[in-house]
Steps between C-alpha positions, in 0.01 A plus 500: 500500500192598729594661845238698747581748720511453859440809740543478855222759642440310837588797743340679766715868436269766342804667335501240227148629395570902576596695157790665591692471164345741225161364598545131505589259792729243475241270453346641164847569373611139522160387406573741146859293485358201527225534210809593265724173506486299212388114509244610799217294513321605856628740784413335842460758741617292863255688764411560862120454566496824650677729201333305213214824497844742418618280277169480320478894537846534333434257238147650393583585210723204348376254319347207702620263226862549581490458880365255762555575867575183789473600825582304839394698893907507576734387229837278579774414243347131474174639402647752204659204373203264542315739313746577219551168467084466378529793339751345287305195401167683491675752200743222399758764557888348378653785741407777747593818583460586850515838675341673803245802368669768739770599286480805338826490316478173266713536224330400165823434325700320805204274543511395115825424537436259790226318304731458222812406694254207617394383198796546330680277725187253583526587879322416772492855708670843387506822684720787464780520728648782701226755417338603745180348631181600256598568169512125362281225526603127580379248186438163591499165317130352506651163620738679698232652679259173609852344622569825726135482623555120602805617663300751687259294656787236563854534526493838543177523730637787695610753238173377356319640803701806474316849413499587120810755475805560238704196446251305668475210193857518491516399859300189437758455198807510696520190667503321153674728287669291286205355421375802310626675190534867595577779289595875576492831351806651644462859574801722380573614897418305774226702719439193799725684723215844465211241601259690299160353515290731252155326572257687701413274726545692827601857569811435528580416123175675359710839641757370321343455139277834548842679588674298179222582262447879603903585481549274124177697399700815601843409408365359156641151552395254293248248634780186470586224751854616418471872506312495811693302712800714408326850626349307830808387602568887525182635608496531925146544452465181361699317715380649845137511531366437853659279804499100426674485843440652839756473765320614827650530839214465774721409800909660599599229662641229447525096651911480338712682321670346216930539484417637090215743615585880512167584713701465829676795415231705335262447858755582698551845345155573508410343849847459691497104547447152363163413297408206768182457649641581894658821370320853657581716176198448217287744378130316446445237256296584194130491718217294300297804410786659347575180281123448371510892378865349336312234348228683350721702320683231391243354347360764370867580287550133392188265519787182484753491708713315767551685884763409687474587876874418588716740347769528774295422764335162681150505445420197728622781777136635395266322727137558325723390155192293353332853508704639282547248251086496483534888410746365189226222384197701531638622178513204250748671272727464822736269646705463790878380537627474836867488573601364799821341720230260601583513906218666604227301284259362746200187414234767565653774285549272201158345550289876525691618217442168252104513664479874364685412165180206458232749537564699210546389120814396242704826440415680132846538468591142474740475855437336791276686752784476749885387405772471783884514474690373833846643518688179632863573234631189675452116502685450795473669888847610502483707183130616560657638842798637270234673311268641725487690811178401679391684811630357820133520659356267271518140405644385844342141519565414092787652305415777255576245215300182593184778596535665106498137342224396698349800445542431078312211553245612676417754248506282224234284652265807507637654183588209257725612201563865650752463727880565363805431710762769420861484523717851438784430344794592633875396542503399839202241407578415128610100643159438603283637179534212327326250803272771594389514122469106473304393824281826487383450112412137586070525551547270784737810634281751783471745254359298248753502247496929451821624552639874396910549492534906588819654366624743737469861549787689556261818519650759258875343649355624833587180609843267428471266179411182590363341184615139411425595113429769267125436378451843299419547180807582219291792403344716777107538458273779659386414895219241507420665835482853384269371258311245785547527843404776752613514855318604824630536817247468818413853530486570148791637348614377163861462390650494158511121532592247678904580526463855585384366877304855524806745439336649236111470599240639229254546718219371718208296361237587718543905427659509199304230286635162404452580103662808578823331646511256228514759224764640664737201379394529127848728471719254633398251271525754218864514596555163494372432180767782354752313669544751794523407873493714856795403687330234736356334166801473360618327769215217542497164345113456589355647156468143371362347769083388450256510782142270490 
């Protein structure tokens, strides 16, 4: 049987090019994999116009004869299959085997097992299952592959349109998947819960393989799919490279307070009375010169990530808002989510912020330039009023309610498929999750058919239980926000996390450094890992829980 080999080079991240593992990048490592499968008959290198001069750089000495490169300006899942799809006929090719050219880690032996396991059992797609992401290619039928590309352009136009990424030709598969024969290698433990990605690219995960490769180098673990998932999964170092998440507080105040939220309690310590806009007690919001030195450090530590401005408090409270979100874009790496009760959303505030998010260009990191989550947690005015305490100063002419749901829709008119409508969980409004769910996942709904169900926070049992259900895991796993998130408050200071509400602050970004602070939470992860928890970890029920 003839097959080529597919690689996916179509990105715009330098790391995939930068030799960082005994010499090599990613790129000439999986170029060196590629040339040693059996029943090749051409490599098709998948390019960007503007990296096709690396790739020629890192391919100068290969043999032409093996290789021919394809490139497109800005690449989309219908295009890669469009183009595998000629590729195909152009090598009469019976199969394909398809992988991205960022992964350092592709195991010789697991991916000859996946070509085999899809011949062996005449399949139409194979990958290996429960690895983690970059040591295994997918192989695809020839036929398979021109009916996936018609699905692409048709059926499936939208995941068609979608950005080249892992899974992304499964995603097109999906909605037919009976129509397919699919095979899997299974892996002997299931890693999906770790969500390694070992491709490099963006800093996030290139961290992550340069970490993986320099501590198996040192540890003398052998250079396996199954051997190196085993030590990552107990390597902090691995696991926690720089922030993915950024949970910013710019303003104190805020518009209501929620019946579930602890914050009340925590402001009033600090500032001796209620978080509401007509109170006297507030120290000063975070002021905009403050946040763009924030921002450029932010960017500096993580290239891709998302910035929240919420945090605990209402960022619509901040009237120059739009200036602060164009601080977040300036950096295209960046995005913005906004969380927000929705009452004091005015036309001209949604309008300046969605004509700022238009000036500048698609994020690199694949998000939305700006996502918003309304807090509404009820689908009727007697619960939402059950739920929430909103200030008695505001909303005076239209209930609290009726203003947030008008509010959703007004949003989603300027920010089409970015606006969620979130309902807490709790037991007091477990009778209504069920309508709330239906009428607000309907596209016809004011938020457009997003909708995110938050299980509640009892705060390290700081707080009653309250939770309709159990959600956790059967086995605990280290904190996804230790490894994540990082929390600011407006004038700087850092906690541990989100739960420890500044009790236990680590210090202050703006003198102590925000890499600095970060570091600083490397040990507690450590400790997790081993199985060992500080009291107030212990106690929390948040360690599973996933931000954007």
């Amino acid at each position: 049987m003839k097959s080529i080999v597919f690689l996916y080079a179509g990105f715009s991240s330098p790391y995939v090019f930068e030799k960082a593992f005994n010499g090599k990048s990613a790129f000439e490592i999986d170029f060196e994999w590629a040339c040693k499968l059996p029943e090749c008959g051409k490599i098709v290198i998948a390019a960007s116009e503007s990296n096709v001069s690396s790739i020629k750089a890192s391919l100068s000495s290969a043999d032409e004869s093996k290789y021919e490169i394809v490139s497109e300006e800005a690449w989309n899942t219908r295009k890669l299959l469009s183009s595998m799809e000629s590729s195909c006929g152009k090598y009469e090719a019976d199969y394909v085997v398809y992988t991205s050219s960022d992964r350092p880690f592709l195991d010789e032996k697991l991916s000859l097992e996946v070509i085999d396991t899809h011949k062996k059992y005449l399949a139409e797609y194979t990958s290996a299952d429960g690895y983690p992401a970059g040591f295994a290619p997918e192989v695809i039928d020839g036929g398979a592959v021109k009916i996936i590309s018609e699905l692409s352009g048709g059926l499936r136009k939208e995941q068609g349109e979608a950005p080249v990424t892992n899974g992304c030709i499964f995603n097109i598969m999906k909605g037919d998947i009976n129509a397919f024969d699919i095979e899997a290698v299974i892996a002997p433990e299931d890693y999906r819960l770790y969500r390694f990605d070992f491709s490099c690219g963006d800093k996030i995960n290139f961290i992550a393989c340069r970490k993986l490769y320099e501590n198996a180098e040192k540890n003398a673990v052998e250079f396996t799919a199954e051997a190196l998932s085993a030590f990552a999964k107990n390597c902090a170092e691995v696991q926690k490279t720089v922030p993915a998440f950024y949970n910013v507080q710019i303003a104190w105040r805020c518009a209501s307070i929620e019946t579930y939220s602890i914050y009340p309690e925590l402001y009033k310590k600090r500032f001796g009375g209620l978080p509401f806009p007509d109170s006297n007690c507030a120290f000063e919001n975070m002021k905009l010169e403050m946040f763009k030195k924030l921002i450029e450090m932010i960017s500096n530590l993580s290239d891709n990530a998302v910035v929240s401005l919420s945090f605990w408090g209402e960022p619509l409270l901040i009237e120059n808002i739009a200036d602060y979100v164009a601080v977040v874009l300036e950096k295209p790496g960046l995005s913005v989510l906004i969380e927000t009760d929705g009452i004091m959303l005015t036309q001209t505030q949604a309008e300046s912020i969605a004509n700022v998010m238009n000036i500048f260009p698609k994020r690199t990191n694949g998000m939305n330039a700006v996502n918003w989550i309304v807090k509404l947690d009820a689908f009727t005015e007697e619960k939402y009023l059950q739920m929430h305490n909103v200030c008695p100063e505001l909303c005076k002419e239209k209930s609290a309610f009726e203003t947030a749901k008008e509010n959703l829709s007004l949003l989603n008119s300027f920010f089409p498929s970015a606006v969620y409508a979130q309902f807490t969980r709790v037991n007091e409004n477990e009778d209504e999750l069920e309508k709330f769910f239906r009428f607000y996942k309907e596209k016809t709904s004011p938020s457009g058919g997003n909708v995110i169900i938050q299980k509640y926070d009892h705060f390290c049992r700081m707080l009653p239980e309250r939770k309709p259900a159990d959600l956790s895991p059967v086995k605990r796993n280290p904190c996804w926000h230790l490894k994540r998130d990082i929390c600011i408050f407006p004038d700087g200071s850092v906690p541990m996390c989100r739960e420890d509400l500044g009790h236990k602050v680590l210090g202050n970004v703006f003198t102590d450094g925000l890499e600095t602070l970060w570091n600083k939470l490397t040990g507690e992860l450590e400790n997790h890992i081993k199985g060992e928890y500080c009291e107030k970890c212990r106690n929390c029920d948040e360690y599973y829980t996933f931000n954007f």
